[in-house]
Steps between C-alpha positions, in 0.01 A plus 500: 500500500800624410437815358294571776739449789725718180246783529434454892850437643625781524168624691512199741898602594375845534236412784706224607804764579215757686431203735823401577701789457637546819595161528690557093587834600663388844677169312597689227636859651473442859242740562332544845230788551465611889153604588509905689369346839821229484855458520673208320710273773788328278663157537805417289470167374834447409816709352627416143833677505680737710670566868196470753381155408427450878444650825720560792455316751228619787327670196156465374447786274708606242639855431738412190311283270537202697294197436221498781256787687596834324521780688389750224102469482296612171293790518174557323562482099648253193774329515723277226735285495363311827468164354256202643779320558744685661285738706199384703320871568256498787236774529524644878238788600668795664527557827235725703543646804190664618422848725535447850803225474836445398641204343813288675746372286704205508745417227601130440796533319789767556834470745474446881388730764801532757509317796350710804234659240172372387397700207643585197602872435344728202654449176363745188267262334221717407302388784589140417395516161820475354624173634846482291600817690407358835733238463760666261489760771543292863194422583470268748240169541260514778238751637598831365500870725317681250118454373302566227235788581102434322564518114499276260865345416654267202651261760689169369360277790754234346777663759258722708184385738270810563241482807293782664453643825324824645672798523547576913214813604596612880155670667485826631650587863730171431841451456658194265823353704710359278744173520717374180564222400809557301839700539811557717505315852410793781812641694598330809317695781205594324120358486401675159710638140628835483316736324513468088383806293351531164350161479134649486385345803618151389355519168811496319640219715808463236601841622455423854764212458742686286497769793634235735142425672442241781316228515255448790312756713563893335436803734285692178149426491260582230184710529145488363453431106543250248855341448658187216658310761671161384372290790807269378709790632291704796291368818309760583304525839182802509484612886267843593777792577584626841268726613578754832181628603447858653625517842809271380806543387701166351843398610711324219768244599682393172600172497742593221705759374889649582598470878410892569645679756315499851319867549372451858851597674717349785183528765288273299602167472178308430529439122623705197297773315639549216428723197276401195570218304740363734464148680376591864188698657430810286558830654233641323154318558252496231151718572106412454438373134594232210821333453641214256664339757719141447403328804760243480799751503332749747273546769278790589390510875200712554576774782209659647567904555174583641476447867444116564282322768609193650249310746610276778110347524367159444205654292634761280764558229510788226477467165941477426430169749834538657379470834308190380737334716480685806247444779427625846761551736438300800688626816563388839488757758708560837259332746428199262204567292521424103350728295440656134502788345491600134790764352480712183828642380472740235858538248623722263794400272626815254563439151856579538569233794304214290798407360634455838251287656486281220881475451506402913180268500442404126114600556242656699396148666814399628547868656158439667625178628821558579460826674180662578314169647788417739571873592116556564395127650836534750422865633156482594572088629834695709266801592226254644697400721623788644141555632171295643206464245287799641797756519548373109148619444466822706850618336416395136588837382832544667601168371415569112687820513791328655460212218509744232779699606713160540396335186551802299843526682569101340343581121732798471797275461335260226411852319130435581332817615216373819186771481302337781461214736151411558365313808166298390281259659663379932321169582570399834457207647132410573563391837643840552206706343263357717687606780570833359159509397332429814720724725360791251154398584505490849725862493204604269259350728659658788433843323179424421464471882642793600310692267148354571611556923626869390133533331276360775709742727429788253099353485520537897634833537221586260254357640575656833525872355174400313308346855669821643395712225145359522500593907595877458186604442353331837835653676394842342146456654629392789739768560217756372244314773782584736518879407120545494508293868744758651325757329200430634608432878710828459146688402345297769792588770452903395144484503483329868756761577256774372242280737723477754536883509169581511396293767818480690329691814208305534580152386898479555497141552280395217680709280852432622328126468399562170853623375661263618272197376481603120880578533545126604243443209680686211845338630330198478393547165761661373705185679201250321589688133892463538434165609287356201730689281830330592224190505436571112883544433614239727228269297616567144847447600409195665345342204792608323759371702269164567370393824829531691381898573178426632529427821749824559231707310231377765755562760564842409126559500447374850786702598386768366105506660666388818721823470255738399223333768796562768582835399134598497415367860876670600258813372226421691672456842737808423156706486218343732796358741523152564217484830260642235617316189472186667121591618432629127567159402330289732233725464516434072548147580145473713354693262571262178329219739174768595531468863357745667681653793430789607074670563381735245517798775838556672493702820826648565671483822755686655807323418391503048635751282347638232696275268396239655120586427612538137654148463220312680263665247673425217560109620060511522497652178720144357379285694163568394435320188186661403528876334264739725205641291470787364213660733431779295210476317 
């Protein structure tokens, strides 16, 4: 048994020694292996000999060889003389930061931060790595300024505590507002820090402090992109930028800055406009587009430069809305009556006098406000009355020619140009209109009237031209009746004249009889004709004038027969004389009644005439009703 544990011993030391070699190796010669994806974290269990047996006080890691946390770490590799029991080595995986964050540090060992600041400056420490030159070198305990970036680091997270956060990503068309949290206290005066260069938009936020940075509010902003931001350092607020749309320009009033000098002069004395950069309104306003404004150290008041519509109505407002406030203008007029009517007032403020207007009112609201709806309500509410309700309305024009010429006259001296005054909707009062309304109808009525009387008088006239139209062809037949009629008794006169002639010897009487008896005829015809003529004329004019000419029509026709009846027995006795006139008419009287006077054969006597003779036969000849026959067979 002996030889055999002889032979085998050595072999059974050998495998003995593989097992526990580390263990031997590490008892023995105070070897330590650290793995490639490790760092070794050392703790000094105790110091045999030497100066640094212990720590100062308010220390917890060692930089000198000081019993306790050491500060120097172990990278990967082998390592003697580390000895079980003086060492205790703990295997720590390194520190990984990945893409898209950064890593906050905060040491828990190192001197103290100085009262007023909260983080503890850069010291060169290889990114923290090398934690005996952090605190050899000043570094302080607490949060630190700077940050690890993605990477993998050998970090002794004895004295350092790592944690993540995102890196800070501002959007397009945005604008990152910064606020620190760290740094000098901000000049009396002032609501942000004066401007620091060089700190690569607060990246480097150890250069921002060396520089003499503020804390609080700073007037730089950061644009669009992807920034390592130590959130223990920088608030950061995203807000969209300013934008001044077409049509606008953009008035800047810095709330910080140098007190500039005022531009405006001696006249204007409304605000200061000062230069650029300065504290004050901004001579020069900004035009249409995209700006990284700070809107918690300035202010950019939109100024319209287009002509601008403002609406005193209940029911409409433009798209700016600032006459959303205003509403119809209700008036009282000089006999009483309260009415309304609705105003549009069209503006024009030039870029160069934005400034201006915005340095006098602060904005475009309180100059509609302020000025244009008391200017406008007060001088058409004065102007009413001046003047009743319907001399308002029937001089409408007059009145918004006079309105524009005055307000124009008033927006001149608040640098306002006025392009037009408008006069809209006039609502009187209803009582009123109906009034006004029914006066026009009866005036439109009363034309209507006039016009249908001025048509019937018209339909009259025509009528009587037509009725008198329609009669000229009986008064042409008359009056050609007439002219045949004289015609005739003028042949019939010349032929008993021709008679007369011929016979004038042996039957004077009966001829001279004859003559005178279709004389009397044709005058009595020709009296007849004239008569029923001015009877046709008198008619039509009759009808046309209505029955008030009748009765002188018949009058005139009486007249007229009685005339030409008198003139024709005035013939008669002129020419038989009136002994024998008077006898020819008896004699035509008895005759009509067939009374037979006188015996068929007359004997003469001494005292008859031949004329006599003559007459007596012709009286037998009427008297006798019965035509004598013809005795030739």
């Amino acid at each position: 048994m002996e030889n055999v544990f002889a032979n085998y011993g050595w072999i059974l030391i050998v495998l003995l020694s593989i097992v526990f070699y580390k263990f031997i190796l590490r008892f023995i010669f105070g070897m330590v292996i650290v793995p490639e994806d490790k760092i070794g974290l050392v703790t000094k269990k105790f110091v045999l000999f030497g100066e640094h047996k212990e720590l100062p006080d308010g220390r917890i890691i060692a930089t000198l060889g000081e019993a306790g946390f050491q500060a120097k770490t172990l990278a990967p590799g082998l390592y003697f003389w580390k000895w079980v029991w003086q060492y205790e080595i703990t295997m720590s995986p390194f520190t990984i930061i990945p893409e898209g964050k950064i890593g906050l540090v905060m040491a828990k060992d190192g001197s103290e931060i100085p009262t007023g600041n909260i983080l503890g400056k850069d010291v060169e420490s290889d990114n923290f790595q090398d934690a005996s030159n952090f605190l050899l070198n000043g570094g302080q305990r607490g949060r630190q300024t700077t940050y690890i970036t993605a990477g993998s680091y050998r970090i002794n997270t004895l004295l350092f505590q790592i944690s993540t956060t995102d890196m800070v990503r501002i959007q397009e068309s945005m604008v990152g507002i910064i606020t620190t949290l760290d740094g000098r206290p901000i000049d009396a005066g002032q609501i942000a820090g004066k401007n620091i260069d060089g700190h690569n938009n607060f990246q480097d936020f150890d250069t921002f402090l060396n520089s003499g940075g503020n804390r609080g509010l700073q007037p730089q902003v950061i644009l669009a992109g992807s920034y390592n931001l130590n959130p223990w350092a920088i608030q950061i607020e995203e807000t969209p930028m300013t934008e001044i749309p077409i049509g606008f320009v953009g008035v800047v009033i810095s709330y910080i800055g140098s007190e500039g000098h005022d531009l405006t002069g001696i006249d204007f004395k409304h605000g200061n406009i000062v230069e650029k950069g300065s504290k004050g309104v901004w001579l020069e306003p900004l035009g249409p587009g995209k700006y990284p404004v700070n809107k918690y150290i300035m202010k950019v008041e939109l100024v319209p430069t287009t002509n601008l519509v403002l609406n005193w109505a209940s029911a409409r407002s433009e798209a700016h809305d600032l006459d959303k406030n205003l509403s119809t203008i209700t008036v009282r007029s000089k006999d009483g009556f309260p009415f309304n009517l609705d105003v549009a007032q069209i503006i024009h403020v030039p870029t160069t006098e934005a400034p201006k207007v915005i340095a006098r009112f602060g904005n475009m609201v309180n100059l509609v406000s302020q000025v244009l709806e008391p200017t406008i309500g007060n001088y058409f509410r004065n102007s009413a009355q001046d003047s009743d309700v319907i001399a308002f309305l029937s001089t409408r024009k007059e009145r918004q020619e006079s309105a524009k010429a005055h307000i124009k006259k008033v927006l001149d001296e608040y640098n306002v140009n006025a392009v037009d005054t408008l006069i809209g909707d006039i609502v009187p009062p209803e009582s009123l209109m109906k009034t006004l309304t029914d006066r026009k109808l009866a005036e439109e009525q009363k034309v209507t009237y006039d016009t249908q009387k001025r048509a019937q008088e018209t339909r009259q006239g025509m009528e009587k031209e037509t009725a008198i139209a329609d009669m000229q062809k009986d008064i042409v037949k008359a009056q050609q009746s007439v002219e045949i009629a004289e015609r005739t008794a003028s042949a019939t006169v010349k032929k008993a004249e021709g008679d007369a002639a011929g016979v004038k010897l042996a039957v004077g009487a009966e001829a001279e009889a004859t003559k005178l008896r279709a004389y009397a005829e044709a005058e009595s015809t020709k009296a007849r004709a004239q008569a029923d003529s001015e009877a046709i004329k008198l008619k039509a004019s009759a009808q046309a004038e209505q029955i008030s000419l009748t009765g002188s029509a018949e009058a005139g026709k009486i007249l007229a027969i009685g005339k030409s009846t008198a003139e024709a027995y005035e013939l008669a006795v002129s020419a038989l004389g009136g002994e024998n006139f008077t006898k020819y008419k008896i004699t035509e009287e008895l005759a009509k009644g067939h009374i037979k006077l006188i015996p068929d054969v007359l004997i003469g006597g001494n005292g008859g005439s031949a004329m006599d003779g003559l007459l007596g036969l012709k009286l037998m000849e009427m008297m006798d009703p019965k035509p004598k026959e013809d005795k030739t067979e």
